[in-house]
Chimera marker file (.cmm) of the C-alpha trace (Angstrom):
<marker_set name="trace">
<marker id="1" x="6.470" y="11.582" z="19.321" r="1" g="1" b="0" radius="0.5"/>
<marker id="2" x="5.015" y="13.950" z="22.194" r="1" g="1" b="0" radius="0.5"/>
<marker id="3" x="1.067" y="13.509" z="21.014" r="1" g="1" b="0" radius="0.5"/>
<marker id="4" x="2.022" y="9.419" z="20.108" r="1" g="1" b="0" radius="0.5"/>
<marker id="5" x="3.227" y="9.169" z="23.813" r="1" g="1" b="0" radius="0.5"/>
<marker id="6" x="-0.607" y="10.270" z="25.289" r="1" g="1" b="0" radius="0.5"/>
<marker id="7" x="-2.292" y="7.349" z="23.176" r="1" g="1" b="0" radius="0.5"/>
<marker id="8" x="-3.281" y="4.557" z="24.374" r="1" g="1" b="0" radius="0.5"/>
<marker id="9" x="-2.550" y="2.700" z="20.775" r="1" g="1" b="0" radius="0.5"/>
<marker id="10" x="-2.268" y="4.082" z="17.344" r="1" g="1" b="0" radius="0.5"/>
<marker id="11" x="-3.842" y="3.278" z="14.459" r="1" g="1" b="0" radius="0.5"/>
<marker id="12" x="-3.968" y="3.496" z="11.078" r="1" g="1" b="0" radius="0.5"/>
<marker id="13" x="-5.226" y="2.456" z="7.348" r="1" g="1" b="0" radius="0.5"/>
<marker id="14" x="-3.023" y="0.744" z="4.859" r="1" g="1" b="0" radius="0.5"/>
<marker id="15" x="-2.947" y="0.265" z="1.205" r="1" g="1" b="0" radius="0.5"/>
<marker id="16" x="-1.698" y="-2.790" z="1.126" r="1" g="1" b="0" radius="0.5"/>
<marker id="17" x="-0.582" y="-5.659" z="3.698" r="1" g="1" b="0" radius="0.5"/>
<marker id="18" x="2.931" y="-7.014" z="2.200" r="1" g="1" b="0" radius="0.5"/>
<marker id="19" x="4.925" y="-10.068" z="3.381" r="1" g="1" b="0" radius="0.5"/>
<marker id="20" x="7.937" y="-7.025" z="4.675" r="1" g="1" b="0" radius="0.5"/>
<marker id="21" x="5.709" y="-4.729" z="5.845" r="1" g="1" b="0" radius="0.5"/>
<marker id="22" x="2.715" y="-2.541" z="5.422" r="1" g="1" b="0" radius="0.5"/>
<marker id="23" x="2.712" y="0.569" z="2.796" r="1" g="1" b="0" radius="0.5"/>
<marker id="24" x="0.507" y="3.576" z="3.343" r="1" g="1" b="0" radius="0.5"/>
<marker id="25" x="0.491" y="7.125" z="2.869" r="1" g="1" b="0" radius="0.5"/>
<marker id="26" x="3.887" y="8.721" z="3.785" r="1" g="1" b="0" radius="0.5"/>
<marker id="27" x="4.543" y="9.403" z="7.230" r="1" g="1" b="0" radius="0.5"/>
<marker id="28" x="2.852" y="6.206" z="8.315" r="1" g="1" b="0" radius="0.5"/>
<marker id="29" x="6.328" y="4.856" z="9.132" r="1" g="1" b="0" radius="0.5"/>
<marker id="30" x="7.131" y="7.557" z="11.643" r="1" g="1" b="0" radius="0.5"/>
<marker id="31" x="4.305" y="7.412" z="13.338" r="1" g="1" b="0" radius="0.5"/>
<marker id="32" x="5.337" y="3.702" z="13.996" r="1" g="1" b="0" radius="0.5"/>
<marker id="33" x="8.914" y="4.347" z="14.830" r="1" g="1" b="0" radius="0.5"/>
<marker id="34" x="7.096" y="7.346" z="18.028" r="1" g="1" b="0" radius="0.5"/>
<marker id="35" x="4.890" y="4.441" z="19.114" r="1" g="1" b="0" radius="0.5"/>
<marker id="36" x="7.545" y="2.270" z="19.315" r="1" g="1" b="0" radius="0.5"/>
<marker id="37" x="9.114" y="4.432" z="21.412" r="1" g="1" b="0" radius="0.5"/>
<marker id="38" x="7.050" y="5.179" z="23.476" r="1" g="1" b="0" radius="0.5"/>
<marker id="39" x="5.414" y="1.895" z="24.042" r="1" g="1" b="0" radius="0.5"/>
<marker id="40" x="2.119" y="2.023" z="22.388" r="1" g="1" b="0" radius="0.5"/>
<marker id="41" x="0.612" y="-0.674" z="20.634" r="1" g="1" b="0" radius="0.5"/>
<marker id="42" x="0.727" y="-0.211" z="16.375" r="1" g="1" b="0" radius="0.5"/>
<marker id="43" x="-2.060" y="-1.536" z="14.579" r="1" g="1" b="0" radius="0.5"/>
<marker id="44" x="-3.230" y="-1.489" z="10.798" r="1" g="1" b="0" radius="0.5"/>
<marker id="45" x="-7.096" y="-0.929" z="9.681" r="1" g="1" b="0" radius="0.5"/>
<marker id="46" x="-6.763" y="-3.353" z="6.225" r="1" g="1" b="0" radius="0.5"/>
<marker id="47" x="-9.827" y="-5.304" z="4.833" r="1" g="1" b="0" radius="0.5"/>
<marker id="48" x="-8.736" y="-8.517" z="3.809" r="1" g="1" b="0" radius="0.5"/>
<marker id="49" x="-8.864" y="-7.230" z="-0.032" r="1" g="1" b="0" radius="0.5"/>
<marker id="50" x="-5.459" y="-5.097" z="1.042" r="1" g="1" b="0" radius="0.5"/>
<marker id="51" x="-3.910" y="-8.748" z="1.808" r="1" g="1" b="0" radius="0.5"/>
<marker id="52" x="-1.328" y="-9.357" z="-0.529" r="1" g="1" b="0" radius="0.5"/>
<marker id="53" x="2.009" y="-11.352" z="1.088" r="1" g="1" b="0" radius="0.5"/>
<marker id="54" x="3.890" y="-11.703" z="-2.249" r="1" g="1" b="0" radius="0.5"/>
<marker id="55" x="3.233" y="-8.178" z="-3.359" r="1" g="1" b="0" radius="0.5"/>
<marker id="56" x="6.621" y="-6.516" z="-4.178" r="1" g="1" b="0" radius="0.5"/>
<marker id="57" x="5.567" y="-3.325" z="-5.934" r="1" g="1" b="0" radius="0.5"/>
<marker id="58" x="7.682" y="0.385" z="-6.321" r="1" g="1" b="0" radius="0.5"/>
<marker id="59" x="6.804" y="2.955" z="-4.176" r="1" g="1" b="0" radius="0.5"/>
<marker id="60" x="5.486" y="6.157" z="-6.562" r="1" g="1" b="0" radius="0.5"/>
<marker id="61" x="7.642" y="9.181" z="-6.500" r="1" g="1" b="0" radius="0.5"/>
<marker id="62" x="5.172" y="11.922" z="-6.801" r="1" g="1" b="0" radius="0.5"/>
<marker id="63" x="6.541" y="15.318" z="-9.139" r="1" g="1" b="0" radius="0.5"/>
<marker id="64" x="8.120" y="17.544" z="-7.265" r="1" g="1" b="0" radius="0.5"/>
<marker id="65" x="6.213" y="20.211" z="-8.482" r="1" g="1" b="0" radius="0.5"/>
<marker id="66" x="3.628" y="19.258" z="-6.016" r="1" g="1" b="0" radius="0.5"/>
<marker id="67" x="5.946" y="20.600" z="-2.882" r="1" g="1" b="0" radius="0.5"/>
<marker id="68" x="8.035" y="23.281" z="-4.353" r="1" g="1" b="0" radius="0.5"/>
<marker id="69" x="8.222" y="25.646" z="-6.938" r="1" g="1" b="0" radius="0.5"/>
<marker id="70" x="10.082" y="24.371" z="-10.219" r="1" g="1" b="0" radius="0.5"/>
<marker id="71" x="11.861" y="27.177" z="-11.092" r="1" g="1" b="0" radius="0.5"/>
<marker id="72" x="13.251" y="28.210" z="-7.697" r="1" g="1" b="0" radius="0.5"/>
<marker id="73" x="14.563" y="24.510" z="-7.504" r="1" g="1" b="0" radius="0.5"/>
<marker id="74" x="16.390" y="24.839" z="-10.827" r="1" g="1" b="0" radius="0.5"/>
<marker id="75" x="17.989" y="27.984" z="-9.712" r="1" g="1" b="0" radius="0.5"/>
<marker id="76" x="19.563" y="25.966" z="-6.431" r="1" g="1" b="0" radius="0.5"/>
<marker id="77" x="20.232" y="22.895" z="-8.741" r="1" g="1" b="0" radius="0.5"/>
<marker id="78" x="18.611" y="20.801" z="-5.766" r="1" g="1" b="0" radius="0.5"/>
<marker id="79" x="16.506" y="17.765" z="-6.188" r="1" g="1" b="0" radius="0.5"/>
<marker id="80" x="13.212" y="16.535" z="-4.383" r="1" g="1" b="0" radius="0.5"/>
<marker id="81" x="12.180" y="13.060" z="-3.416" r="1" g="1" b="0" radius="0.5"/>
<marker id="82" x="8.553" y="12.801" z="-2.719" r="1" g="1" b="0" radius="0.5"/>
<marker id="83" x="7.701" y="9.480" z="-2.730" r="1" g="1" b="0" radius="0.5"/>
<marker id="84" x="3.497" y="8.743" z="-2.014" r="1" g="1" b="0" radius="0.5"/>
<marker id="85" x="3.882" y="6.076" z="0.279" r="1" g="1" b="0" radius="0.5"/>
<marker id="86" x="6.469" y="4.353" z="2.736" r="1" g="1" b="0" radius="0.5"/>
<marker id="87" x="6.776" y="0.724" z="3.911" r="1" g="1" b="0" radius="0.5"/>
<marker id="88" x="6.268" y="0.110" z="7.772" r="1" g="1" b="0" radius="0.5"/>
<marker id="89" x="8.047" y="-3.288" z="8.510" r="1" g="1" b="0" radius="0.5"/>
<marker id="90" x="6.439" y="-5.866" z="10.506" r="1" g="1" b="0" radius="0.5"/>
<marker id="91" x="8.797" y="-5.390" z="13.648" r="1" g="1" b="0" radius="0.5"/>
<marker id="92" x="6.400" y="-2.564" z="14.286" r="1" g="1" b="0" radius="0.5"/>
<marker id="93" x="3.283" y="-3.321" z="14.265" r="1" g="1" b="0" radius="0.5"/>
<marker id="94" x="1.327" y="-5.264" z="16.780" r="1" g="1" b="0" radius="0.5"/>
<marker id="95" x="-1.128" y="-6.635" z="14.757" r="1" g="1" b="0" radius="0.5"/>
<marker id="96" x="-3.757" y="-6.101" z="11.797" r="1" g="1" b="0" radius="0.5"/>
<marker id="97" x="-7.428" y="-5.168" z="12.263" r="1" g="1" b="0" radius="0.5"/>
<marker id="98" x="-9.561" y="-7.111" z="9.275" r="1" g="1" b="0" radius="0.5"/>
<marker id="99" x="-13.073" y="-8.023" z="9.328" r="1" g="1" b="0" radius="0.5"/>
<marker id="100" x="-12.778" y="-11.531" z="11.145" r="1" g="1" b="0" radius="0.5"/>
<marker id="101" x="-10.178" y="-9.748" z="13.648" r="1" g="1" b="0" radius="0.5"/>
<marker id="102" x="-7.160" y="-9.212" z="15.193" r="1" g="1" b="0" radius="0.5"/>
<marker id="103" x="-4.248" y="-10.657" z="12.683" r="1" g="1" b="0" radius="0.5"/>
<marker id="104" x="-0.518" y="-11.196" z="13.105" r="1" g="1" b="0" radius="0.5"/>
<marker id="105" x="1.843" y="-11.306" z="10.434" r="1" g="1" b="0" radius="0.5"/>
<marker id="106" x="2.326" y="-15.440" z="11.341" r="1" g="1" b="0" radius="0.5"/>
<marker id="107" x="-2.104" y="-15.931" z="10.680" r="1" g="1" b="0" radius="0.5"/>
<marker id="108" x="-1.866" y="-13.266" z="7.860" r="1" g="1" b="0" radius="0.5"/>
<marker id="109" x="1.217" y="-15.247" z="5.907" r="1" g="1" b="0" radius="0.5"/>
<marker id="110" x="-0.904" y="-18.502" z="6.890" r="1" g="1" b="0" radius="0.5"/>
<marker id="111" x="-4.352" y="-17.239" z="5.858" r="1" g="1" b="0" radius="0.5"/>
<marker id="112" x="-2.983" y="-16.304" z="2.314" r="1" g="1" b="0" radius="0.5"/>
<marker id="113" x="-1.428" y="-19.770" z="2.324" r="1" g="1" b="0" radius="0.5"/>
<marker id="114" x="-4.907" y="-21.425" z="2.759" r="1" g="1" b="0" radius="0.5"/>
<marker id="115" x="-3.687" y="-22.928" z="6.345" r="1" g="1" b="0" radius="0.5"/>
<marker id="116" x="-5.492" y="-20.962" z="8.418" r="1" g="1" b="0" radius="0.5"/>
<marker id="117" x="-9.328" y="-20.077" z="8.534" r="1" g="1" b="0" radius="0.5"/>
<marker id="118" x="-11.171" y="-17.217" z="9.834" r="1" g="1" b="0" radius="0.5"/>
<link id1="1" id2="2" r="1" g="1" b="0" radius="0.2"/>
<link id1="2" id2="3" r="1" g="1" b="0" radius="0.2"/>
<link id1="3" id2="4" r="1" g="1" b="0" radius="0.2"/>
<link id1="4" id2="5" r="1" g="1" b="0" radius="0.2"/>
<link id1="5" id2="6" r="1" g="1" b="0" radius="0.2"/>
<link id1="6" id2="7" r="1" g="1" b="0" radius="0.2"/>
<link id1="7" id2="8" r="1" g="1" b="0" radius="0.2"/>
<link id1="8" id2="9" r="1" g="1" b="0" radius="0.2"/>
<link id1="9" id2="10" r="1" g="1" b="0" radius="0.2"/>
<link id1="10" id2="11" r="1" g="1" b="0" radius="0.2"/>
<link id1="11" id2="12" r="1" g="1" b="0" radius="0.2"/>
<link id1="12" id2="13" r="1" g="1" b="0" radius="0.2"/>
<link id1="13" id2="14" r="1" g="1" b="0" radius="0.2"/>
<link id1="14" id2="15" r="1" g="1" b="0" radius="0.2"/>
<link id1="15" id2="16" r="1" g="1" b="0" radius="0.2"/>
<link id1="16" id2="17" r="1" g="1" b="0" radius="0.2"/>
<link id1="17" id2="18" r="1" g="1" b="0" radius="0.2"/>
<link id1="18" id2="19" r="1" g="1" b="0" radius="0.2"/>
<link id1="19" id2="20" r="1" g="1" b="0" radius="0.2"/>
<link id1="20" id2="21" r="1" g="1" b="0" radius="0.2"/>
<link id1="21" id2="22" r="1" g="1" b="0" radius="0.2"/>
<link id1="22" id2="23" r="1" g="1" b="0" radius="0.2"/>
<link id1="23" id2="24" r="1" g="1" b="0" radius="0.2"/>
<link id1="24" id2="25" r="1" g="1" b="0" radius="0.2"/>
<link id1="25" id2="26" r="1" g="1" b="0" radius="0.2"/>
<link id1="26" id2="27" r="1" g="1" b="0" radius="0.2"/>
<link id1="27" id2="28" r="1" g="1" b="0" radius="0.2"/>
<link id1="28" id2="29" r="1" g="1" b="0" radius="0.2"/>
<link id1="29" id2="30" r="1" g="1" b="0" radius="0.2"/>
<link id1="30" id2="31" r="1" g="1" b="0" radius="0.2"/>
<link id1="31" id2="32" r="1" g="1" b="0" radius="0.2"/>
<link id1="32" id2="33" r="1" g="1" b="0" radius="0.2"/>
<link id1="33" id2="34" r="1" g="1" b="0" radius="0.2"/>
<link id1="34" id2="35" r="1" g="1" b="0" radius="0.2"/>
<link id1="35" id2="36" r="1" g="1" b="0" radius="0.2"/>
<link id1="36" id2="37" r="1" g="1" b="0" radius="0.2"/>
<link id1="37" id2="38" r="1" g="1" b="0" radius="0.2"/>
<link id1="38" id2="39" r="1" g="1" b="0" radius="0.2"/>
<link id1="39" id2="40" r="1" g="1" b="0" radius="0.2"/>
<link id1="40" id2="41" r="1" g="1" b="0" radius="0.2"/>
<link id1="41" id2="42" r="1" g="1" b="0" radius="0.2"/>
<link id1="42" id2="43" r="1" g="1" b="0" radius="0.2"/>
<link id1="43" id2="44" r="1" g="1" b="0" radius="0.2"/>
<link id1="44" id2="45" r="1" g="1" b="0" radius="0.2"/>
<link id1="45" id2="46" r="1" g="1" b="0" radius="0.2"/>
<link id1="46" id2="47" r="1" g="1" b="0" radius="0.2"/>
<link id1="47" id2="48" r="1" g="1" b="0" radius="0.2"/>
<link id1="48" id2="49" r="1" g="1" b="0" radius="0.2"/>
<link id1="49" id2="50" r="1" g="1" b="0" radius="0.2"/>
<link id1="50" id2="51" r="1" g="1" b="0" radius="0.2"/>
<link id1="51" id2="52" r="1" g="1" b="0" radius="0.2"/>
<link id1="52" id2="53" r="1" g="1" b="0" radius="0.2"/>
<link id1="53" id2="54" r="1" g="1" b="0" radius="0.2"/>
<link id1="54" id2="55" r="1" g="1" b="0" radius="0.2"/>
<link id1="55" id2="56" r="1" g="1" b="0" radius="0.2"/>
<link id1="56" id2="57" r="1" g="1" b="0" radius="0.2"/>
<link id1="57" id2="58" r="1" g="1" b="0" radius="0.2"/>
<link id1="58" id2="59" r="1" g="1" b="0" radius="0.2"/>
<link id1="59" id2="60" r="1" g="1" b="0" radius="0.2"/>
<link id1="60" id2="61" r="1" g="1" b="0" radius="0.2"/>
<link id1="61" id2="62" r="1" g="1" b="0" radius="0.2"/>
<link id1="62" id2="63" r="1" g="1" b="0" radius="0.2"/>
<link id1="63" id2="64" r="1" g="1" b="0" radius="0.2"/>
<link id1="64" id2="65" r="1" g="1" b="0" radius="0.2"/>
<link id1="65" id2="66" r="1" g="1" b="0" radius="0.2"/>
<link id1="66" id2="67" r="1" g="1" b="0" radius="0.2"/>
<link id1="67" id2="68" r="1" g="1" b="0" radius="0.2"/>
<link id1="68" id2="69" r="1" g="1" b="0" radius="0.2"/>
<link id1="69" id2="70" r="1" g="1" b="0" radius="0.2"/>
<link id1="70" id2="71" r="1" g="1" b="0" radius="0.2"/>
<link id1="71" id2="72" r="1" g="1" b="0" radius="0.2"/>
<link id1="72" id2="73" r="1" g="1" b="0" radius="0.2"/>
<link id1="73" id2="74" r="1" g="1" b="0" radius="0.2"/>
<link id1="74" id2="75" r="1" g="1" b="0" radius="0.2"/>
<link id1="75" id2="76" r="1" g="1" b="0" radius="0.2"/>
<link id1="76" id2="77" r="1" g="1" b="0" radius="0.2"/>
<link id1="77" id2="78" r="1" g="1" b="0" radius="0.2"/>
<link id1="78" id2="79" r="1" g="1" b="0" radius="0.2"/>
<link id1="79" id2="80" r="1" g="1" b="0" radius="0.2"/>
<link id1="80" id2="81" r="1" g="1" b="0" radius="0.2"/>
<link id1="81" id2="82" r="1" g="1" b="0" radius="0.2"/>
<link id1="82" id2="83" r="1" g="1" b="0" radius="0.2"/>
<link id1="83" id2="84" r="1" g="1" b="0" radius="0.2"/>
<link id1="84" id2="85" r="1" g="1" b="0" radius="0.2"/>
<link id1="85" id2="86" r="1" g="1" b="0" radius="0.2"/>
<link id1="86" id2="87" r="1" g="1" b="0" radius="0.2"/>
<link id1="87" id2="88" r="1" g="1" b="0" radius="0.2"/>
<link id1="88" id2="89" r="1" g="1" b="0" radius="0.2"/>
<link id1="89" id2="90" r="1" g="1" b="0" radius="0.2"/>
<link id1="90" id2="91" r="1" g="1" b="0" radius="0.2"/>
<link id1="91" id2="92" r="1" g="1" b="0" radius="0.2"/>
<link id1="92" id2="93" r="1" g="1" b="0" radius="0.2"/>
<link id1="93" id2="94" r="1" g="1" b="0" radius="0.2"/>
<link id1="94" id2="95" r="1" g="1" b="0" radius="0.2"/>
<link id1="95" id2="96" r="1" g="1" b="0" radius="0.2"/>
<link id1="96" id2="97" r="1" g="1" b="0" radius="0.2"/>
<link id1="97" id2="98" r="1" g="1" b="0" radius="0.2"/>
<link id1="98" id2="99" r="1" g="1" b="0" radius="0.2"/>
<link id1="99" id2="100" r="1" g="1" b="0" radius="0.2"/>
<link id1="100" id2="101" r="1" g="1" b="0" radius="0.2"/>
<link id1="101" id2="102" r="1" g="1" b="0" radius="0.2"/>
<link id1="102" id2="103" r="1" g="1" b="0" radius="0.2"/>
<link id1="103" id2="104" r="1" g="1" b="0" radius="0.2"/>
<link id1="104" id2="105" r="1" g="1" b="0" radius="0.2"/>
<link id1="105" id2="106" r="1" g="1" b="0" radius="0.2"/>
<link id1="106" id2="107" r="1" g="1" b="0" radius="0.2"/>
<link id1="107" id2="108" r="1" g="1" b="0" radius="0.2"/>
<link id1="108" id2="109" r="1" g="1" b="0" radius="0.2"/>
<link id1="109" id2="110" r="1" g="1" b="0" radius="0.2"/>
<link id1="110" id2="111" r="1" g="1" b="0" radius="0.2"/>
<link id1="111" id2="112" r="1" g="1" b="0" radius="0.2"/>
<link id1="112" id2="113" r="1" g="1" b="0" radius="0.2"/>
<link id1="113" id2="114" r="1" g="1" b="0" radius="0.2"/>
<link id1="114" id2="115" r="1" g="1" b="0" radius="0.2"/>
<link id1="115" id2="116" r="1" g="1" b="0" radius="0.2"/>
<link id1="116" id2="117" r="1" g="1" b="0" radius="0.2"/>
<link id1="117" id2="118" r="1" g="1" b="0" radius="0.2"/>
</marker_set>
């Protein structure tokens, strides 16, 4: 939150552009949450290939071999989520950066609808 707070806006890319939200990498949701609190704009680098409104897809849930050792978390008989991505909603983020601009999520929905040209 402390770096977030010395910004003048934050951005960052995004796998896909989603009528409830934005998913990227994990962590991207975070970061949105500090700029939120702190006041600083939010805004997504997508080309408008990542545009997909009715896209409802699962987020992957990497192994968790990848963070910790498999036989030390047998022994404690714990469990790891490690899921790829997360889903920033739309209450966060200020707008979308394409290739004709400056979107919100009203011109995006409206764009994909064919009611709105750019």
């Amino acid at each position: 939150p402390f770096l977030v707070s010395t910004c003048d806006m934050v951005l960052v890319g995004a796998d896909a552009v989603r009528g409830d939200g934005v998913l990227n990498k994990i962590g991207t949701y975070p970061i949105a949450l500090a700029a939120r609190e702190a006041g600083i704009p939010f805004y997504v680098a997508a080309s408008k290939d990542k545009l997909d409104y009715d896209c409802v897809s699962e987020i992957e849930d990497r192994p968790d071999r990848e963070i910790a050792n498999p036989e030390e978390l047998e022994a404690t008989g714990g469990e790891i989520e490690n899921p790829a991505f997360d889903l920033t909603p739309w209450k966060l983020i200020t707008g979308v950066v394409t290739e004709s601009g400056v979107l919100t999520q009203r011109e995006i929905r409206m764009l994909l609808d064919g009611e709105f040209k750019i």
